[in-house]
LUMZARO-287994 format. One record per residue (C-alpha): residue in one letter; chain; x, y, z. Coordinates in nm, 2 decimals, m for minus. Example, Ala and Ser with C-alpha at 12.3 -4.5 7.8 and 13.67 -1.06 7.14 Angstrom:
BEGIN
[A,A,[1.23,m0.45,0.78]]
[S,A,[1.37,m0.11,0.71]]
//
This chain:
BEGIN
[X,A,[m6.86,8.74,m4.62]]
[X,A,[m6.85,8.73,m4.98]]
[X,A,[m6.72,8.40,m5.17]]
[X,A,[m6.57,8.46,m5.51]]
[X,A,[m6.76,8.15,m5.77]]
[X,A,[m6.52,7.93,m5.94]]
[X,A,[m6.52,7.99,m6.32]]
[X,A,[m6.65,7.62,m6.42]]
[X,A,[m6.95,7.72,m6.17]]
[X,A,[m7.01,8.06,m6.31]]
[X,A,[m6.99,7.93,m6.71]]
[X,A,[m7.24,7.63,m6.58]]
[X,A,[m7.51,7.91,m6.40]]
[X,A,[m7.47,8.19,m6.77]]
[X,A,[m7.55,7.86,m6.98]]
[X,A,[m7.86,7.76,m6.72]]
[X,A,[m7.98,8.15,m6.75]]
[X,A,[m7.97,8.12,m7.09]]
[X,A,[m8.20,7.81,m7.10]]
[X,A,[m8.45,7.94,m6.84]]
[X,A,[m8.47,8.23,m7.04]]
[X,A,[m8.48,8.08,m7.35]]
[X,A,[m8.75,7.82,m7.21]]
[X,A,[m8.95,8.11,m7.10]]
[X,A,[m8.93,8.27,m7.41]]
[X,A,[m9.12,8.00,m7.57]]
[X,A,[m9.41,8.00,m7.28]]
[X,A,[m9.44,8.34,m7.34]]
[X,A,[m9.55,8.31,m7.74]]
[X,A,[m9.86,8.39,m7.86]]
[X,A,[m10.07,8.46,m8.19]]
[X,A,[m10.36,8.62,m8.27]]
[X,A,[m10.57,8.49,m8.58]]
[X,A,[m10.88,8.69,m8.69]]
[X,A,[m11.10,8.41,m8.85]]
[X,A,[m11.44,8.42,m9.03]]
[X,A,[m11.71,8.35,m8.78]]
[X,A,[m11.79,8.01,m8.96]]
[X,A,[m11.52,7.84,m8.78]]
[X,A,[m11.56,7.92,m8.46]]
[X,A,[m11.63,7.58,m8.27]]
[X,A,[m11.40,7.41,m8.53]]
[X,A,[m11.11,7.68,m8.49]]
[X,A,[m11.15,7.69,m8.10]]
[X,A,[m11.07,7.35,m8.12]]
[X,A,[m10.77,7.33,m8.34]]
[X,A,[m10.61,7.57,m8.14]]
[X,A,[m10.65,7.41,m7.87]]
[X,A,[m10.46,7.12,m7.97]]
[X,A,[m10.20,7.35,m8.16]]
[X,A,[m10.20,7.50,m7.80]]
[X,A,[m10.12,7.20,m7.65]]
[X,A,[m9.87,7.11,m7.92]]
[X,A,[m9.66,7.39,m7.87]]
[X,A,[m9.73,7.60,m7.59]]
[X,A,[m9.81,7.87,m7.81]]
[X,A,[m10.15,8.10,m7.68]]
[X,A,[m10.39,8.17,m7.93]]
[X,A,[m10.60,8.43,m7.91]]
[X,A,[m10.89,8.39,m8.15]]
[X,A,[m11.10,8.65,m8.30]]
[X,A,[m11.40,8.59,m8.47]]
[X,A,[m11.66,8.82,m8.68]]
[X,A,[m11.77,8.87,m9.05]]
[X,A,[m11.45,8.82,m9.33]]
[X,A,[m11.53,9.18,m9.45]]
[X,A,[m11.53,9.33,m9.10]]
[X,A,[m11.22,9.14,m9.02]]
[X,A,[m11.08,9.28,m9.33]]
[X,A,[m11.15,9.58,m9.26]]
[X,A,[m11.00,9.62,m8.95]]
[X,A,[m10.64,9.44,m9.06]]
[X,A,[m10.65,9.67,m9.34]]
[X,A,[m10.65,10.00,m9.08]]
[X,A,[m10.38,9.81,m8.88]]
[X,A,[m10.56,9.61,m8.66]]
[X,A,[m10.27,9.34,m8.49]]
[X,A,[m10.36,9.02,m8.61]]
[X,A,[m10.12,8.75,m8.70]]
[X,A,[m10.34,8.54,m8.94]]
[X,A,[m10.62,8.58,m9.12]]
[X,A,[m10.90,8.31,m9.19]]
[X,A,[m11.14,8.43,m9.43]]
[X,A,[m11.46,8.28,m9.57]]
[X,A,[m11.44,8.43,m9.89]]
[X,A,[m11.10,8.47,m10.13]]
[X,A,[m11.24,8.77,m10.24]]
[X,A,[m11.15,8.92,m9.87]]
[X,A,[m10.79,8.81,m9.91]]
[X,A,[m10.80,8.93,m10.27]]
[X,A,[m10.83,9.29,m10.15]]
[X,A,[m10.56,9.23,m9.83]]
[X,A,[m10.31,9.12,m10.08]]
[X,A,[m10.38,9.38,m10.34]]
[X,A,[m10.36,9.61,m10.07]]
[X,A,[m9.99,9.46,m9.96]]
[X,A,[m10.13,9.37,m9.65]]
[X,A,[m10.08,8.96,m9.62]]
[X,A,[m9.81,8.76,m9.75]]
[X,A,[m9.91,8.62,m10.10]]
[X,A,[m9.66,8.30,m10.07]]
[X,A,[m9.80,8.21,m9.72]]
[X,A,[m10.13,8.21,m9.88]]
[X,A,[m10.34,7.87,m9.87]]
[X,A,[m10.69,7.71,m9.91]]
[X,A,[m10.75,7.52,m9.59]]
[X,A,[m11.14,7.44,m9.66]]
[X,A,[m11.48,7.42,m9.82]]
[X,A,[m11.80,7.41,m9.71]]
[X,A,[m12.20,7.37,m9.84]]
[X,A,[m12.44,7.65,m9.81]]
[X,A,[m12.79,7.53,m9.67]]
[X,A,[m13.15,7.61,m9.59]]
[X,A,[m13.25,7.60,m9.19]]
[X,A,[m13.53,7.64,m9.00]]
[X,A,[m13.63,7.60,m8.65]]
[X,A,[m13.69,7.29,m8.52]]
[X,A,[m13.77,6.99,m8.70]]
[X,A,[m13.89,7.04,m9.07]]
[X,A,[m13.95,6.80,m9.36]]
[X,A,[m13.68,6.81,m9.58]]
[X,A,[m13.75,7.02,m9.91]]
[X,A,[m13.60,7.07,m10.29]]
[X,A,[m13.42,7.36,m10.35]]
[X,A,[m13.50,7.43,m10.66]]
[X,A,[m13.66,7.73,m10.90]]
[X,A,[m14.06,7.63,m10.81]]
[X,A,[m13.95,7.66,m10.43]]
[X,A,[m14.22,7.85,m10.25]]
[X,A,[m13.99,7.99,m10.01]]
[X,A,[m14.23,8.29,m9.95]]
[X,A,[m14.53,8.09,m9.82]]
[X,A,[m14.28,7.88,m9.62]]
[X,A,[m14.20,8.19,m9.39]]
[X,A,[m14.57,8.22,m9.30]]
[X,A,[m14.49,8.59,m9.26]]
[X,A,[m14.13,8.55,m9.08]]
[X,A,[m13.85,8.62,m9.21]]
[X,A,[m13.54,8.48,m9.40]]
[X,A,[m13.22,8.49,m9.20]]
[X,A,[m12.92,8.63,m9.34]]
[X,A,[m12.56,8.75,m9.33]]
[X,A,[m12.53,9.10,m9.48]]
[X,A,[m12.57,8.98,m9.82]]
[X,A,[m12.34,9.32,m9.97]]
[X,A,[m12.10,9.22,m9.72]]
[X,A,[m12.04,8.93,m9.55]]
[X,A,[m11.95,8.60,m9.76]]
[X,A,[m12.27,8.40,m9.65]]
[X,A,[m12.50,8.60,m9.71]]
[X,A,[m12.31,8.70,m10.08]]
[X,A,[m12.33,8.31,m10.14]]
[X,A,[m12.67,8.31,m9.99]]
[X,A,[m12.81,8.63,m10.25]]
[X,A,[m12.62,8.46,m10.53]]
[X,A,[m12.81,8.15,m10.49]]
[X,A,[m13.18,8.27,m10.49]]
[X,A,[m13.05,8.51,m10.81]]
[X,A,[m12.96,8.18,m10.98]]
[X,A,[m13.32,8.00,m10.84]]
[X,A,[m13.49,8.33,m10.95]]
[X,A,[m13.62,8.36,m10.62]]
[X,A,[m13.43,8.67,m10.47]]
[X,A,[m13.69,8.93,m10.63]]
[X,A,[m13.95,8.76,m10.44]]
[X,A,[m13.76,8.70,m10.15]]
[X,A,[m13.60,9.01,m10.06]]
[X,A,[m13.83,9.21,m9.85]]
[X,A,[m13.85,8.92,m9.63]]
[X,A,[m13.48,8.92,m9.55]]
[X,A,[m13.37,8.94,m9.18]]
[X,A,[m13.00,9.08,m9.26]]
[X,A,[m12.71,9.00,m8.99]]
[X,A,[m12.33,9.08,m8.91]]
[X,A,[m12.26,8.74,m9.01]]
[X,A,[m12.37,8.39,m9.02]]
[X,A,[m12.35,8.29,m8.70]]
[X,A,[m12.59,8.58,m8.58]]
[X,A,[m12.79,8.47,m8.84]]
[X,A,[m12.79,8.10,m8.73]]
[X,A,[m12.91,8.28,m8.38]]
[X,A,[m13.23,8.41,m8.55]]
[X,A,[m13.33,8.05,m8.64]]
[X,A,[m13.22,7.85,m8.33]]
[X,A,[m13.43,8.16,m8.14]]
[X,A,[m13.72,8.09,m8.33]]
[X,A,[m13.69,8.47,m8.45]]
[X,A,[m13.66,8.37,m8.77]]
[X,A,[m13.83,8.03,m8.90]]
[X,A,[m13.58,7.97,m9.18]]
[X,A,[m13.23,8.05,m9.26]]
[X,A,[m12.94,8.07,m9.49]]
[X,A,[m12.58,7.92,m9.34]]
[X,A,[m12.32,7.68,m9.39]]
[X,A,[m12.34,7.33,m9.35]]
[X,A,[m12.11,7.31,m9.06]]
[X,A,[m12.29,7.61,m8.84]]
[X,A,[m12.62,7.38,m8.90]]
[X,A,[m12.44,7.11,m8.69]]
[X,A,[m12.34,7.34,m8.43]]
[X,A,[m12.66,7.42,m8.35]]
[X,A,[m12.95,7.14,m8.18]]
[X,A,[m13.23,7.42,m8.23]]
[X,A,[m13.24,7.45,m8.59]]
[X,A,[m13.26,7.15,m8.89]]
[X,A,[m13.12,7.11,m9.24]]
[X,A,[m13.44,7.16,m9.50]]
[X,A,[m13.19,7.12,m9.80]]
[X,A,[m12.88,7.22,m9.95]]
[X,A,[m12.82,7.45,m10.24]]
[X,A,[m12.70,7.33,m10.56]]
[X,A,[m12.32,7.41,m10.57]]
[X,A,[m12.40,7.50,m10.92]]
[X,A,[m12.60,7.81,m10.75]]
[X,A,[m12.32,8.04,m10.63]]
[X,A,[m11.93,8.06,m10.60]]
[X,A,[m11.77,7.76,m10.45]]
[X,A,[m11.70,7.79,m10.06]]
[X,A,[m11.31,7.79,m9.99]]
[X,A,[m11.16,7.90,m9.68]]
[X,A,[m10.79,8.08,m9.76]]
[X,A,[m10.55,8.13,m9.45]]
[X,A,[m10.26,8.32,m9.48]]
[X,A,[m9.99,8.55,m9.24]]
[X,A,[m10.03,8.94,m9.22]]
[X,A,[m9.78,9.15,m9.36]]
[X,A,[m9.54,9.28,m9.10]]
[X,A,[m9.64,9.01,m8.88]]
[X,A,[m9.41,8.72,m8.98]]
[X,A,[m9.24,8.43,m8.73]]
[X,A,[m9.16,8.09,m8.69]]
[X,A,[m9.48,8.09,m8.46]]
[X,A,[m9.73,8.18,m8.74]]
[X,A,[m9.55,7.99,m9.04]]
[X,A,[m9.58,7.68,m8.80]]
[X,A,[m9.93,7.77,m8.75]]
[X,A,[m10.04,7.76,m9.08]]
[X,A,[m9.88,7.44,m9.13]]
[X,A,[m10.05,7.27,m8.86]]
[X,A,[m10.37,7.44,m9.05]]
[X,A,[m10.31,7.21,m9.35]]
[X,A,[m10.23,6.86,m9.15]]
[X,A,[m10.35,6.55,m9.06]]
[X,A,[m10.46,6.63,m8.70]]
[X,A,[m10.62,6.98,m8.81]]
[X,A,[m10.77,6.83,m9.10]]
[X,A,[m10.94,6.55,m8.86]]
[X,A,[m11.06,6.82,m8.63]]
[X,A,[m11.22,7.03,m8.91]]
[X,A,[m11.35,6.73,m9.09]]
[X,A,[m11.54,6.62,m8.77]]
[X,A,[m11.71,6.92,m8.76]]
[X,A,[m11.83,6.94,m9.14]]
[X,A,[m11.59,7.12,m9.33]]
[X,A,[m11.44,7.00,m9.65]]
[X,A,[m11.04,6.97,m9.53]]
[X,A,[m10.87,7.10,m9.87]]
[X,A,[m10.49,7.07,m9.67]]
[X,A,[m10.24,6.79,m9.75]]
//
């Protein structure tokens, strides 16, 4: 037989609905951020702790800025894009496709000179024989037209006057960590990354660092997608710019640029 609920029972089991549903709602977010493939160790790990945090999923997606780009610009569903170039976001936003007032420089980084193994350190500078260092190899790179390490990269042997002499021996990749591959391998005995993919790798030593004079300066801009905005990503990029993202990032080489 059916009992009839008394009303203080039933208001008491709506408001507990509610909450489980409400509770559930908030297991259930997630966000997706596309991200240069620079960050990869150092992202994977601040969104972890963001994870943690919150109990927001991240899913992280990770490839050259200009491939990323290109795929948010055809509608591709990210949340947030990391890039390694503002010149990437510059097109996004003149194309209406991110949120210009969410728009921030999380970091910098150094571009540097790699090779496999231990090498004696080296001056990079305009009487570099960079040539006779490859011993017939070749000079890993991220698509230099493309991708913003390898457009760093190409800018600083223009400004060394060594990129006449040096191009034919380029080994071009999809992006810098492919090309950090080449070098840890021992496909390629030298290489042209950032700083912080150097560390990431035991295989592969720092020869030198090129003079920031040499090429653009390395920022990192972070911003939401357009179409795409929450509470979830906004808090997100905030987390991007504090102290215990900025202590994550700084740990593994970047230049934190947040508050």
């Amino acid at each position: 037989m059916l009992r009839r609920l008394n009303k203080p029972l039933c208001v008491f089991l709506a408001f507990a609905l509610i909450e489980i549903v409400s509770v559930s709602s908030a297991r259930a977010e997630s966000l997706t951020v596309f991200a240069a493939a620079s960050l990869k160790n150092a992202l994977d790990d601040v969104a972890g702790a963001f994870s943690s945090s919150t109990g927001t999923d991240v899913t992280l997606s990770y490839a050259g800025s200009s491939v990323l780009a290109w795929q948010i610009g055809h509608g591709a569903p990210a949340d947030v894009f990391i890039s390694a170039s503002p010149d990437w976001m510059d097109r996004l936003q003149e194309d209406g496709r991110i949120v210009p007032e969410s728009r921030v420089e999380i970091l910098g980084n150094e571009l540097v000179l790699i090779a496999h193994g231990d090498s004696s350190p080296q001056d990079i500078e305009p009487n570099l024989d960079l040539a006779g260092m490859l011993d017939g190899g070749r000079l890993a790179m991220a698509l230099v037209d493309a991708v913003p390490a390898g457009f760093y990269g190409r800018n600083a042997l223009q400004n060394l006057g060594l990129w006449a002499e040096m191009e034919p021996h380029v080994a071009q990749v999809d992006n810098v960590r492919a090309a950090l591959a080449l070098v840890a391998t021992g496909e390629a005995p030298l290489g042209i990354v950032y700083a912080t993919d150097a560390l990431a790798s035991t295989e592969v030593s720092v020869i030198g660092s090129f003079p920031p004079a040499t090429h653009p300066s390395i920022v990192y801009p972070a911003a939401a997608v357009a179409g795409r905005e929450s509470e979830t990503i906004d808090a997100f990029l905030d987390y991007l710019q504090g102290e215990q993202a900025g202590e994550i990032f700084s740990r593994h080489g970047f230049v934190f640029l947040g508050q």
